[in-house]
Structures are given as C-alpha cells and as structure tokens.
C-alpha positions in Angstrom: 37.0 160.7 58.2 35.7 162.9 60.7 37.3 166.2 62.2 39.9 165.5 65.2 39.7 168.0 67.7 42.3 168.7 70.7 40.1 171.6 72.6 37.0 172.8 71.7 35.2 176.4 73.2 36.5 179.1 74.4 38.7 181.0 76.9 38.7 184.5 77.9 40.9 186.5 76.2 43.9 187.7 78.1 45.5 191.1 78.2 48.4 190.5 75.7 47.0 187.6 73.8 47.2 187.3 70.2 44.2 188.5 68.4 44.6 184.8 66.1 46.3 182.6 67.7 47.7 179.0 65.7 49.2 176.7 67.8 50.4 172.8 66.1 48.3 173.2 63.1 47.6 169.9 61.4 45.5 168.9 58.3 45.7 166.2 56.1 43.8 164.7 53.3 42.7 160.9 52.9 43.5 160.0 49.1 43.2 157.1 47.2 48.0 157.2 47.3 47.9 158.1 51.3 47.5 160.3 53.7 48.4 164.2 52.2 49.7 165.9 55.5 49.1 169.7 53.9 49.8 171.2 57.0 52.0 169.5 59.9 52.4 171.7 63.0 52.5 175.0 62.1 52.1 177.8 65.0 52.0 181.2 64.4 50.1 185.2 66.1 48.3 187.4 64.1 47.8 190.9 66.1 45.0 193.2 65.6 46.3 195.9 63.3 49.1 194.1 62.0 49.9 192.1 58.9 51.9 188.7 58.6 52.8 187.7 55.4 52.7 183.8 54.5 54.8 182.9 51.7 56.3 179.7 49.8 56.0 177.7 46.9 53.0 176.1 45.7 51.7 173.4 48.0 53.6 174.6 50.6 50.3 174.7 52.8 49.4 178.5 52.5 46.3 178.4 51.3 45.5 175.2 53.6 46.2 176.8 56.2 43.7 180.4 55.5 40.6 177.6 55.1 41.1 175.8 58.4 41.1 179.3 60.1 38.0 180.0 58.2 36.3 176.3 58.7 35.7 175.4 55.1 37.8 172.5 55.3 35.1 169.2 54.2 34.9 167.3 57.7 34.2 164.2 56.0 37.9 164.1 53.7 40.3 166.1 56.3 41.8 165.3 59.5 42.3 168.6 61.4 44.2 168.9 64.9 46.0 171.7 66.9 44.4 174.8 68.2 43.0 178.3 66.1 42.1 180.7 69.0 40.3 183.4 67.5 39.8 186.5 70.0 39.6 183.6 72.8 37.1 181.8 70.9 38.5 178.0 69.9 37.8 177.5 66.1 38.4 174.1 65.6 35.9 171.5 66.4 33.2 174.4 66.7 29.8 174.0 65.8 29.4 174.5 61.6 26.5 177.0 63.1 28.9 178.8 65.1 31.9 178.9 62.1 28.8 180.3 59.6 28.2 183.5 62.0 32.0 184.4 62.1 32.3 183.8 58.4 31.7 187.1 57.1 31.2 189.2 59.9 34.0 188.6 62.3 36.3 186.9 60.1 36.5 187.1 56.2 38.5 185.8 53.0 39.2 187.5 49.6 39.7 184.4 47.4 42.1 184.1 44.6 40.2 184.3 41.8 37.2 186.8 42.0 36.2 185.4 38.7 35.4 182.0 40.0 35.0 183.0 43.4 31.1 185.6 42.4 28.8 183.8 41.2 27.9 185.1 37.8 24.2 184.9 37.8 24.0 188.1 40.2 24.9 191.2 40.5 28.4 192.5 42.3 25.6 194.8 44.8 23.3 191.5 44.7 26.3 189.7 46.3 27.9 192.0 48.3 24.2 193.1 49.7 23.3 189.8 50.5 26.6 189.0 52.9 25.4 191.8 54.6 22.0 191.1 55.2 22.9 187.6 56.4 24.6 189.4 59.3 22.6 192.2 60.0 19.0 192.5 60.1 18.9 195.1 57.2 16.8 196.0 55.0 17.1 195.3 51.0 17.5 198.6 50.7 19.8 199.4 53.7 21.5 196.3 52.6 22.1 198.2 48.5 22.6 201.2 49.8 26.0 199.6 52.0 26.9 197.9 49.3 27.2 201.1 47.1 29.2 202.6 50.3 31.7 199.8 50.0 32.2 200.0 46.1 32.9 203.8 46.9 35.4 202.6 49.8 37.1 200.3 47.5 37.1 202.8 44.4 35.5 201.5 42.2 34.1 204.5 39.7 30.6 205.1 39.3 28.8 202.6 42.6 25.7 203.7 42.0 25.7 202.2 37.9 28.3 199.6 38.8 26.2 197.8 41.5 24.1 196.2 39.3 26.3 195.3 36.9 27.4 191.6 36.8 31.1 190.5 37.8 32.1 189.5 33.7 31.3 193.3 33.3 34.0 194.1 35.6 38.0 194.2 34.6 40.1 192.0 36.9 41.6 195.0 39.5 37.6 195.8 39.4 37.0 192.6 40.1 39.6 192.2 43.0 37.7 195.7 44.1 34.6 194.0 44.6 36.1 191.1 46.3 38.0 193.5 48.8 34.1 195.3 49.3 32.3 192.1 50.1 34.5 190.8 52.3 34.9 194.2 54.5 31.3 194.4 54.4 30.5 194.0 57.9 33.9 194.8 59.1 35.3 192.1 60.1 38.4 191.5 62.9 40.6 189.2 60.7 41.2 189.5 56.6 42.6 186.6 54.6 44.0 187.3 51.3 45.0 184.6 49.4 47.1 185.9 46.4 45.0 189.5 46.2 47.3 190.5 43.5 47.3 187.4 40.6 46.7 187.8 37.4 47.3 192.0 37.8 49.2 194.3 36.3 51.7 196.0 38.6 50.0 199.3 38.9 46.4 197.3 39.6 48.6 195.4 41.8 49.8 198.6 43.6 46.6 199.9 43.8 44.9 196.7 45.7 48.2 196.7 48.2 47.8 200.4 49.1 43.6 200.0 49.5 44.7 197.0 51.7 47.1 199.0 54.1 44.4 202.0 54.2 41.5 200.4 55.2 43.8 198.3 57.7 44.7 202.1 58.9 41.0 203.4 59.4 39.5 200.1 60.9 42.6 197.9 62.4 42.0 194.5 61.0 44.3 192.1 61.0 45.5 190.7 58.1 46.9 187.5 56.7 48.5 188.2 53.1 49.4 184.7 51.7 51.4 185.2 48.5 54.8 183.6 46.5 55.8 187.5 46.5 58.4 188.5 48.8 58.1 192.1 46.9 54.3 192.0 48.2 55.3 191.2 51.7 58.0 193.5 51.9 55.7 196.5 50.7 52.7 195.0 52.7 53.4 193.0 55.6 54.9 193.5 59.1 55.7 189.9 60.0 57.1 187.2 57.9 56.2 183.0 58.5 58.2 181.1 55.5 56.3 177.7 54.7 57.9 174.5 53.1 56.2 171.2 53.2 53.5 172.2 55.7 56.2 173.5 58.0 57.2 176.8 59.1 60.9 176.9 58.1 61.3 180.7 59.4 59.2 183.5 60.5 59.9 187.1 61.7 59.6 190.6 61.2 59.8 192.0 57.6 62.9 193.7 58.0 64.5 190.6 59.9 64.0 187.7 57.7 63.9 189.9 54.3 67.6 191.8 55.5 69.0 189.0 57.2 67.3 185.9 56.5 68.5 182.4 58.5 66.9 179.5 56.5 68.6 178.4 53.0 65.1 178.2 51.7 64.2 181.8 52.1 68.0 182.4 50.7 66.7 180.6 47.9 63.4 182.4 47.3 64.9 186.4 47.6 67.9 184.4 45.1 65.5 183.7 42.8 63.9 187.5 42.9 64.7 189.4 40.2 66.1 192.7 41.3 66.5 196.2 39.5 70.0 196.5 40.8 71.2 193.0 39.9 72.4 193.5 36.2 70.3 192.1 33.0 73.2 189.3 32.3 73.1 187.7 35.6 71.0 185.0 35.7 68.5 184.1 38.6 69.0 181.3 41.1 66.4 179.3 41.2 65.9 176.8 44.3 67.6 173.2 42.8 65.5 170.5 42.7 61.1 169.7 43.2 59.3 170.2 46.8 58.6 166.8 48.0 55.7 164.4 47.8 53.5 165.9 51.3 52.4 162.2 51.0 56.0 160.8 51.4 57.9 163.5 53.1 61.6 162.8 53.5 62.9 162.1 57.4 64.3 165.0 58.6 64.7 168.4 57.2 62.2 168.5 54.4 64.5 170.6 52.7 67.3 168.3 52.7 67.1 166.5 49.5 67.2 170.5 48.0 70.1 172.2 50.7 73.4 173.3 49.4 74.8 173.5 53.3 74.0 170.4 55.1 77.8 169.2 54.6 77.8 172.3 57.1 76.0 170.6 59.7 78.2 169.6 62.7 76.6 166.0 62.4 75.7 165.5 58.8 72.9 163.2 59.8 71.1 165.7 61.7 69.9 166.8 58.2 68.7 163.1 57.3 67.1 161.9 60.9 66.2 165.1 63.0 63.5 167.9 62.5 64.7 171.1 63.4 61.7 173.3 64.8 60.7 176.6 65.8 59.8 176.9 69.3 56.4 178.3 69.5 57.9 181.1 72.0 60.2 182.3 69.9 59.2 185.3 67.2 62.5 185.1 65.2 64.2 182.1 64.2 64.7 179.4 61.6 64.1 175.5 61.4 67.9 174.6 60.6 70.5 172.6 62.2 72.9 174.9 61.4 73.7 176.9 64.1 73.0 180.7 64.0 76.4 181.5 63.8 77.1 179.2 60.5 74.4 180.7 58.5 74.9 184.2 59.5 78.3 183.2 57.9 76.2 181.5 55.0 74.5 184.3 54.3 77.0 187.2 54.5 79.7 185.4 52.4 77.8 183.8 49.6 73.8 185.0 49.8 74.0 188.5 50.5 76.7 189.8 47.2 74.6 188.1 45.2 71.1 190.0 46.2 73.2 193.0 45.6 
C-alpha cells in the first residue's frame, strides 16, 4: 500500500498563516484483522513560539500523528491523506529526499525512550555530532565542539568528560538531556516531544519542562508536547487538542479547556487526576469502560459506548448515527451533540465540585 496524497509542494506562506498547519489528517494501517484508522481527520495550528499540548489515552493517535508530521511513517504499510503545511511547504507526498533535509534541521523529534531511541554503540557527542554534520558542512571538530555547547545548553554537568561517554552511562533525566541536545542541534523551527517526561522522577520531570519552556524563550520554536498529563500541559503548554479514537474531541487554550472543559471525555481525564486539594478518602473517577477497537469504530460518537450524558442529547440517536465535529475554523470547541449550554450545565453542576 502506497502513500495517498491530496496536494503535494508548496505555497507561499501568508502573513498570518500557521507556522504548522494540519488540515483532515488521515493514517491508517493495513493488518492482517483490517484497516487500523490511527488517525481519522484530525486538523489542528501550531504557531511559531507557542506550545499545543496533545493529550489522550493510549492509542488515541498522539504519537501517530508526531510521525506523519515528521515522514517516518513506512509508505509501503500506511495509507496517509490530508494536508501538513509546514512553513508553506506541503509535507505529505514529498520527496523522502526532501523529508530527510527537514528532519533534523528544520523540524525535529525527542522520542520517548532515549534509551532505545541512541544507539548504544556510540558516544552521546558521537551522536549528537553527527546530526549536525549531516546538516552543516562542519568539521569533526566544529561538529564536537557544538555538541559540547549543546550538553552545556541542556545542563548536563561536566560536557567536556560527558561527551564521550556512552548513553548506558547516562541516568535517565541525563539521558532525556541528551535527547533534548541532539534534537535542538541545528535549531530547528518545530520540536516534537513525545512523552519527554516518562519514566522521571517529578523533580527530573520539572527540570526537562522548565529547559523546554527556556530554550523555547531564547530561540522561538514551536513545540508539540504530546503527553497523558494534563499537569504537564497545564505547566507547559498554551493550547490544548484532546484526542479519542483518532479524533479531536476538543481543543483550545490551556486555560479554556483545563477551567472550563466542554467534552465528557476531557471531564473524564481531569476526574481521573488526582489532586492535592481533593481529600486522601475520595477516590478517583476513572473514565468507564475500554477505547474502542480503531479497526471497528462504533458509528457515531466514538465516545458513546463510554458517555454518562447522551440520555442528554435532544435526539438520543444523534449519539449512535451522527459525528459531531470541530469545524476547522473554529479555535475553541468540542465534538458533542450536546449543545454548549447543556454541558456548561454538565460541568458546573456535577464536574466542577468534584475537581474541587
């Protein structure tokens, strides 16, 4: 299965364009069971200097989603559709030539697991020299000398001794460190960071969020934080897209969907936060029920099967025939039939005493 592309190029960039730009995002996955539709439409902006927040349950799409911006998607297994304009330039169906010389200079990832992700047969300077040189017609020694720059930029003690030290060396906020270095090597426009925090402590955790919001401060990247953490968005992040099933189910400012959120599914996720005001005998509230098969999604609402409220719904089989959408205009707003009124309602009488 080959690649589908809608538009392929690019267009000038216009004077109040989006730096990123995801319009009707579509990937799925030929298996041996069906057709896995990871991602099914999903629009949203990323602004230079800004940060948007993707968050959801696992296999909600999140991380699909960062590596069909990036290209690293196998053309021969996914179907992808829709349009990525990056800066004007139209990522999907570009040359794999043309996705290599963004990767890592324009655009870059920090992967979830920096353990996996560096190769363990060099060292970190090796590794972050050599991204470096690929994009810039350095020297070896220009190239270790940047390399010990960006550990110092990162904060990682002692650049000089720790560049040629091997990643197993490294402890895992060290690790994450040297992740954050080679992917800001040659200072790229957009940042992915798919679950930067995993596995770390909360002061490590703290420490990798603040580096991430002060190098975003000195050289204006934009930034895509994909997490499950709705603590890390709302200490991190400007802008909010919720994901179920693929979909966006809501998106928004931090302060909007985090204060007065309009989709039962993100009441769900900030009811199953713990909190330190809630007290130590309530339990949490988890979300009822599994996410569905993306193989065999049910008609309708995706959330259905799952939703407390769709009694709520004027016409109860709204829920059960209808998908309620976003419209890719609109910055704030929530894939529900109900209408805004009812779950303002929702949320003020039964949501928000319980988030305390």
């Amino acid at each position: 299965m080959t690649t589908v592309t809608h538009l392929k190029g690019t267009r000038a960039a216009l004077d109040g364009d989006p730096f990123l730009s995801v319009r009707d995002l579509h990937v799925q996955f030929a298996t041996e069971d069906g057709m896995v539709r990871a991602v099914d439409g999903l629009s949203f902006d990323v602004e230079k200097g800004t940060t948007i927040g993707i968050v959801g349950e696992s296999g909600s799409g999140k991380s699909v989603t960062s590596l069909a911006v990036l290209g690293l998607h196998h053309p021969q297994t996914t179907s992808i559709s829709g349009e990525i304009y990056l800066d004007g330039r139209q990522l999907i169906g570009a040359p794999r030539s043309a996705l290599e010389r963004l990767r890592g200079n324009k655009m870059a990832m920090i992967f979830q697991d920096p353990l996996t992700a560096l190769s363990p047969y060099h060292t970190v300077g090796q590794q972050i020299s050599e991204t470096y040189r690929r994009h810039t017609k350095a020297s070896k020694k220009e190239a270790h000398d940047r390399a010990v720059q960006m550990l110092t930029r990162v904060g990682i003690p002692q650049p000089k001794m720790r560049a040629d030290d091997y990643p197993h060396q490294f402890s895992g906020g060290m690790r994450q460190r040297a992740m954050i270095a080679m992917a800001l090597v040659c200072d790229p426009d957009l940042l992915i960071a798919d679950e930067p925090t995993t596995a770390l402590d909360v002061t490590v955790q703290a420490q990798i969020l603040d580096l991430l919001k002060d190098l975003q401060q000195q050289t204006g990247t934009a930034i895509i934080l994909i997490t499950h953490d709705l603590g890390v968005v709302a200490n991190t992040a400007h802008n909010v897209l919720v994901m179920y099933a693929g979909r966006a189910v809501e998106r928004g400012s931090v302060h909007e969907v985090l204060s007065a959120p309009q989709h039962p599914y993100t009441w769900g996720l900030l009811s199953s936060m713990p909190r330190l005001t809630t007290p130590v005998d309530v339990p949490l509230r988890p979300v009822g029920g599994t996410p569905p098969s993306l193989i065999d999604l049910p008609a309708g609402c995706p959330f259905h099967p799952r939703c407390d409220h769709t009694n709520a719904v004027l016409s109860p089989m709204n829920c059960t025939t209808m998908r309620p959408q976003i419209p890719h205009e609109d910055t704030r707003g929530a894939a529900c039939h109900l209408t805004l009124q009812q779950r303002q309602d929702i949320f003020v009488r039964n949501i928000q005493p319980r988030l305390g």
